[in-house]
C-alpha positions as CSV (number, residue, x, y, z in Angstrom):
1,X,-34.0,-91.2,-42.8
2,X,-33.2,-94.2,-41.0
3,X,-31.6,-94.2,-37.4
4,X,-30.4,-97.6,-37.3
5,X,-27.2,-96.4,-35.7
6,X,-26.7,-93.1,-33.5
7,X,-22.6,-93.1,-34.3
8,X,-20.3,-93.4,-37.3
9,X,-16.7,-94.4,-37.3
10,X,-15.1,-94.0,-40.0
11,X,-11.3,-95.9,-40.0
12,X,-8.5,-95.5,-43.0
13,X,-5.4,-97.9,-42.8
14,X,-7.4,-100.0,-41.0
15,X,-5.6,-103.3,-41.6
16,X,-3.3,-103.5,-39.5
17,X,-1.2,-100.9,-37.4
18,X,-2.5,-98.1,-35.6
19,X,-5.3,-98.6,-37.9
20,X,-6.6,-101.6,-36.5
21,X,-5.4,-100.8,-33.0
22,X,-7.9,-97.8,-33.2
23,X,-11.2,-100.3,-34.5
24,X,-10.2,-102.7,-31.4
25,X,-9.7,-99.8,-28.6
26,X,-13.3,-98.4,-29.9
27,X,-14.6,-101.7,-29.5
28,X,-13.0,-102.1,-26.0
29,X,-15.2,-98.5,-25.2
30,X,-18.2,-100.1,-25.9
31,X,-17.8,-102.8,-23.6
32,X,-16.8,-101.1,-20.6
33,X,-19.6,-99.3,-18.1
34,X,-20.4,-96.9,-18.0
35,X,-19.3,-95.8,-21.7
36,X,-18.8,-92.5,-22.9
37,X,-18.8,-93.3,-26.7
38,X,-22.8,-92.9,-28.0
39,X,-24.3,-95.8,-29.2
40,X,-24.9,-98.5,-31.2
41,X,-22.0,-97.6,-33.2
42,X,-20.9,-98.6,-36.6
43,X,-17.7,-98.6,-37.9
44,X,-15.9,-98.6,-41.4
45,X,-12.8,-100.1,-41.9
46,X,-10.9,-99.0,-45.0
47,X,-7.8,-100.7,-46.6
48,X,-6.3,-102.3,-49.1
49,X,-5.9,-105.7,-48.1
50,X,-9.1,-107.3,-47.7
51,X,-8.6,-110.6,-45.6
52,X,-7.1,-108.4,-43.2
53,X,-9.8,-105.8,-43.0
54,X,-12.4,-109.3,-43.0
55,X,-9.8,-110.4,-39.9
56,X,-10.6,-107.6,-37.9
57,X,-14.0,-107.1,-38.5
58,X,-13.8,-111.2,-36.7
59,X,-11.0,-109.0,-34.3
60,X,-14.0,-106.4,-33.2
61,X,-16.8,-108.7,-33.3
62,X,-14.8,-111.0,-31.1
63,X,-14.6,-107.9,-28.5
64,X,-17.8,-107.1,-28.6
65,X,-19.2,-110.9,-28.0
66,X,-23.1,-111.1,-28.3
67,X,-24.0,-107.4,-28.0
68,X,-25.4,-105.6,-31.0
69,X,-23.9,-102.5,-30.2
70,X,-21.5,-102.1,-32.6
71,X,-21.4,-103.4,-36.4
72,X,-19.2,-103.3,-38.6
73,X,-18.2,-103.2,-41.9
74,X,-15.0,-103.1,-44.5
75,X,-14.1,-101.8,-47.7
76,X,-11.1,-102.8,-50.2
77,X,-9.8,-99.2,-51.4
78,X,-6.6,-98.3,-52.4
79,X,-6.6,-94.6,-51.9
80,X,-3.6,-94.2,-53.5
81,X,-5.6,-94.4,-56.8
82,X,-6.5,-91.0,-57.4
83,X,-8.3,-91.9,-60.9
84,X,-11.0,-94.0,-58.4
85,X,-10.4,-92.5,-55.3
86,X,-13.9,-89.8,-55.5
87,X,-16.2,-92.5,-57.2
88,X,-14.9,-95.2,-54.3
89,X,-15.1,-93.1,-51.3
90,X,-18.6,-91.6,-53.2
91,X,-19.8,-95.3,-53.2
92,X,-19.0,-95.7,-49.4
93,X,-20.0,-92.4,-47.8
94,X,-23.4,-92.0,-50.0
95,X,-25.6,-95.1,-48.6
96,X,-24.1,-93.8,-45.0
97,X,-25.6,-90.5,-45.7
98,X,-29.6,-91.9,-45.3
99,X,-28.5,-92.6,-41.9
100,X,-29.2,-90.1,-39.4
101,X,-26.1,-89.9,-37.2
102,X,-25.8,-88.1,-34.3
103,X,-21.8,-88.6,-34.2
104,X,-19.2,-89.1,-37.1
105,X,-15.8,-89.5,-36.4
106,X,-13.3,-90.0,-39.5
107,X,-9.9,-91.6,-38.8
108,X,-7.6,-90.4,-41.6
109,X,-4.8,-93.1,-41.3
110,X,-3.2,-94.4,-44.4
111,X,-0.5,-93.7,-45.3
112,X,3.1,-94.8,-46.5
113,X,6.7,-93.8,-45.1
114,X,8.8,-94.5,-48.5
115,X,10.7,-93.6,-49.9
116,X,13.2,-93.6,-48.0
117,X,16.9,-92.1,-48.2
118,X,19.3,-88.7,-48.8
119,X,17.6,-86.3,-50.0
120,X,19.9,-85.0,-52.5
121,X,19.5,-88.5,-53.9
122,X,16.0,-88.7,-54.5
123,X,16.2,-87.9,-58.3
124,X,18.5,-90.9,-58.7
125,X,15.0,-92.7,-58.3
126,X,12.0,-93.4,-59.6
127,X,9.2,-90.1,-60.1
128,X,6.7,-92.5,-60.0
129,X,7.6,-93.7,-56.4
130,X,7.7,-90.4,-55.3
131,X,4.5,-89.4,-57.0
132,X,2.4,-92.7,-55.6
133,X,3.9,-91.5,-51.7
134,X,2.1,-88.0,-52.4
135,X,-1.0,-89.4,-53.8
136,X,-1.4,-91.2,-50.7
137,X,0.0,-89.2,-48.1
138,X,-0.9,-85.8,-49.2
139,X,-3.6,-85.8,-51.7
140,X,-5.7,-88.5,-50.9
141,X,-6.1,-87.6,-47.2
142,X,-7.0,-84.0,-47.8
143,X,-9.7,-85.4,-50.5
144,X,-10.8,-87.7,-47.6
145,X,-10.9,-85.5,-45.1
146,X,-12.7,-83.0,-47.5
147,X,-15.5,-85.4,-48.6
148,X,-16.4,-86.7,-44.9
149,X,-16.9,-82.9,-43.9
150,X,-18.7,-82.4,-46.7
151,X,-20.8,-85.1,-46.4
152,X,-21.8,-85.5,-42.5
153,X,-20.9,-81.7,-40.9
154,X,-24.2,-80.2,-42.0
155,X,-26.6,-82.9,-40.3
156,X,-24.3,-84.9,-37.7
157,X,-24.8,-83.3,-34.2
158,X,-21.2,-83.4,-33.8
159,X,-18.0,-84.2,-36.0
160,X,-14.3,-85.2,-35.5
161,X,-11.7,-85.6,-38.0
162,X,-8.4,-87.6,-36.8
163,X,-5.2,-87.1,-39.4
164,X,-2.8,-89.2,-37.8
165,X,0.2,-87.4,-37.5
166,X,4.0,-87.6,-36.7
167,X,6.9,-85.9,-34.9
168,X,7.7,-86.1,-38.4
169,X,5.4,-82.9,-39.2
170,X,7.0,-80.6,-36.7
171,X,10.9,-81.9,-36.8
172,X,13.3,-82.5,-39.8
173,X,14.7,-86.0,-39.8
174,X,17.1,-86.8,-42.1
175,X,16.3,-89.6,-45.3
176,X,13.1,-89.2,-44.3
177,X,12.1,-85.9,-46.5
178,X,9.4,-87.3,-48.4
179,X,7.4,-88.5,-45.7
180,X,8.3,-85.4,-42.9
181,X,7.1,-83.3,-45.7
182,X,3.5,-85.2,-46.7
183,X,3.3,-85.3,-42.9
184,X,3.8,-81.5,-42.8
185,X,1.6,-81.1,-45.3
186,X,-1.5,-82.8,-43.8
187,X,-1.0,-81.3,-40.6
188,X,-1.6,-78.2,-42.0
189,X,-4.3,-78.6,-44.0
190,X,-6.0,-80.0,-41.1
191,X,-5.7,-77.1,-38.9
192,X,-6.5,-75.3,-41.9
193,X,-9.8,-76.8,-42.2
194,X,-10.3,-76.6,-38.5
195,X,-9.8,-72.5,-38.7
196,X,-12.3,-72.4,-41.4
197,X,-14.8,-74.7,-40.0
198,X,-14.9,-72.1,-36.5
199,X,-15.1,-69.6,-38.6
200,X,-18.5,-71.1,-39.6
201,X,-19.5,-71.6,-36.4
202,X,-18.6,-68.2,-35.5
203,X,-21.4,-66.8,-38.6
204,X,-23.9,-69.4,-37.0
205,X,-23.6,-67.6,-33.7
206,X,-24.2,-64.3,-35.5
207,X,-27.6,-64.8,-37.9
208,X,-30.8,-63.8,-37.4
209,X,-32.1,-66.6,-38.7
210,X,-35.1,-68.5,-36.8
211,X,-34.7,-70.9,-33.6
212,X,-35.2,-73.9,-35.5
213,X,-33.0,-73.4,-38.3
214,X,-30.3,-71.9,-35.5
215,X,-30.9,-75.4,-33.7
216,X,-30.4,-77.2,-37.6
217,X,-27.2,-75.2,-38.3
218,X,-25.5,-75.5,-34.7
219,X,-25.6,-79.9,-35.3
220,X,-22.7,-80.1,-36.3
221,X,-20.0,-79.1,-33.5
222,X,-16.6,-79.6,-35.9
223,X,-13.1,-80.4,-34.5
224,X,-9.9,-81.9,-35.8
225,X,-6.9,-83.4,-33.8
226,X,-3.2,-84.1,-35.8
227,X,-2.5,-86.7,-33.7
228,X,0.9,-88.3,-33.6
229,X,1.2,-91.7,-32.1
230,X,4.7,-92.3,-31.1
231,X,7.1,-95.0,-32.4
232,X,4.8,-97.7,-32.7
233,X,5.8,-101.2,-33.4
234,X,4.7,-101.6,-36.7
235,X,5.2,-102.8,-39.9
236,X,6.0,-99.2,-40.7
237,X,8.8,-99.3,-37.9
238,X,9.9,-102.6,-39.7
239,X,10.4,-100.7,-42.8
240,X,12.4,-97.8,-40.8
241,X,14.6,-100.7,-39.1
242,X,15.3,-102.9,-42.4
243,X,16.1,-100.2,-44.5
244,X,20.0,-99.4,-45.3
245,X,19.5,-95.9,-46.6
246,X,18.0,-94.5,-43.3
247,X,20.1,-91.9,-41.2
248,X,22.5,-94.3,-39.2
249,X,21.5,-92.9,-36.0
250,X,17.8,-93.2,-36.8
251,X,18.8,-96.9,-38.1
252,X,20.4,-97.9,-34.7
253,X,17.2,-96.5,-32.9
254,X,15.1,-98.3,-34.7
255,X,17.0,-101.8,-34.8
256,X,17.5,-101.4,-30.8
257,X,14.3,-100.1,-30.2
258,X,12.7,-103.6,-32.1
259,X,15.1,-105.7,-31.0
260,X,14.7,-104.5,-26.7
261,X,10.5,-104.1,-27.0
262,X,11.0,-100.4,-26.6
263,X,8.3,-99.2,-29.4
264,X,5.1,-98.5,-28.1
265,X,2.5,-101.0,-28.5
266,X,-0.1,-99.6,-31.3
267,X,-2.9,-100.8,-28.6
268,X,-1.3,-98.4,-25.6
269,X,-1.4,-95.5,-27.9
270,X,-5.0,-96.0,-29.6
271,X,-6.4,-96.2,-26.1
272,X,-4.4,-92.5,-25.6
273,X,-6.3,-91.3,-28.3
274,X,-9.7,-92.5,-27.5
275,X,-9.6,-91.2,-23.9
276,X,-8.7,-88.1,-25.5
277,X,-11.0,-87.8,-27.8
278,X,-13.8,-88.8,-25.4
279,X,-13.0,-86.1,-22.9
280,X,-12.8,-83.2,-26.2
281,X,-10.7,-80.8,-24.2
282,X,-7.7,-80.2,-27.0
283,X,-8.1,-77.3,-29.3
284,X,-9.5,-78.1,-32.6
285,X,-6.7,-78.1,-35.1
286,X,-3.8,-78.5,-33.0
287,X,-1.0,-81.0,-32.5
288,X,-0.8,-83.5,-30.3
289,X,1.8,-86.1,-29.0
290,X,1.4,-89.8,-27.7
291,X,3.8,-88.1,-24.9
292,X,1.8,-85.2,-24.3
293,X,-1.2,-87.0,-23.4
């Protein structure tokens, strides 16, 4: 196996956003000294939009200046497209697999907050709306998050799965059922697969097997984080702020919020999430809050 790079980053939603936020705080780690991030580094940036993706691949180069620390590369996916979604994702994570990393972290971003509205309207609208919002937001993340644990936890020394949450997944809010409930959903499925993956840990612990295939088995040291950024300013908080069928006192919040600079920058709460993922003291599966940090 080749070790051309000791770390893999893996980054979803990665054109603009949070998403990028998060590819330009990593970079910002790698420059500062000393770093705790383990290195060279490479990072995938996964998206739709392509000339985005290609702008901030220039975005963390640009950070990085002449040092050969980091690379990285992007991919034009839309994961919403569950007929392509295994064969794409299989295309991207398969030549990464002859890489012997010691690190893989997975970002699980995308994701879409319409439709938007009352929920006892919802049938008034389009199926296929709500259908393409689960695809996304539900099934393609847990297929996502299932493939990269699949296909890095048993050599990677240690693996971290991000699903970037929302207070959504913990509180009701009201026209905003579809998305409180995908969030819900991925928040659970996360901690899910965080139970079940220290459960395996826990059997490791127990065998008889020998020292070398003990030493094998215990690489991968597995953790996942539901991770809720706070009211960014976004397009996503665009849509929220735009949109006449939102709650009227979510509406106002978000149209005062925008108009008096009161969202947090995406930047301020990427670097949150770094740090915290950096010093690995939060409990694998659990919730956490831009505000809590």
């Amino acid at each position: 196996m080749s070790s051309n790079h000791s770390s893999l980053i893996v980054i979803t939603g990665a054109s603009r956003g949070i998403g990028r936020a998060i590819a330009i705080s990593i970079a910002n780690a790698c420059t500062k000294e000393p770093t705790a991030l383990p290195m060279p580094i490479h990072v995938v940036l996964i998206a739709r939009d392509e000339q985005l993706l290609l702008e901030n691949v220039r975005l963390v180069r640009e950070k990085c200046g002449e040092s050969t620390i980091i690379t990285t590369t992007c991919h034009a996916v839309d994961l919403s497209d569950l007929n392509s979604l295994s064969t794409r994702l299989n295309d991207i994570f398969e030549p990464l697999k002859q890489h012997d990393y010691d690190h893989c972290w997975l970002f699980n971003n995308a994701g879409s907050v319409e439709p938007l509205g009352p929920t006892t309207l919802l049938a008034n609208g389009s199926i296929d709306e709500l259908r393409r919002s689960i695809d996304l937001n539900v099934t393609a993340s847990m297929w996502l998050s299932s493939m990269f644990a699949i296909s890095f936890s048993s050599t990677a020394r240690s693996v971290r799965i991000v699903n970037i949450s929302s207070l959504c997944a913990i509180e009701p809010f009201a026209t905003m059922a579809v998305y409180c409930a995908g969030k819900s959903a991925r928040d659970m499925f996360h901690a899910v697969l965080a139970k079940e993956m220290a459960g395996k840990d826990d059997q490791k612990d127990n065998s008889t097997t020998t020292d070398v295939e003990n030493e094998q088995k215990a690489r991968s040291a597995f953790k996942v984080l539901n991770y809720a950024p706070g009211a960014c300013d976004t397009t996503m908080t665009d849509v929220l702020a735009d949109c006449t069928t939102l709650d009227a006192g979510l509406h106002d919040y978000f149209t005062s919020s925008k108009k008096e600079c009161k969202l947090i920058d995406p930047a301020d709460s990427a670097g949150k999430l770094i740090e915290l993922l950096l010093k690995d003291e939060y409990v694998s599966g659990s919730h956490v809050d831009y505000w809590d940090v």
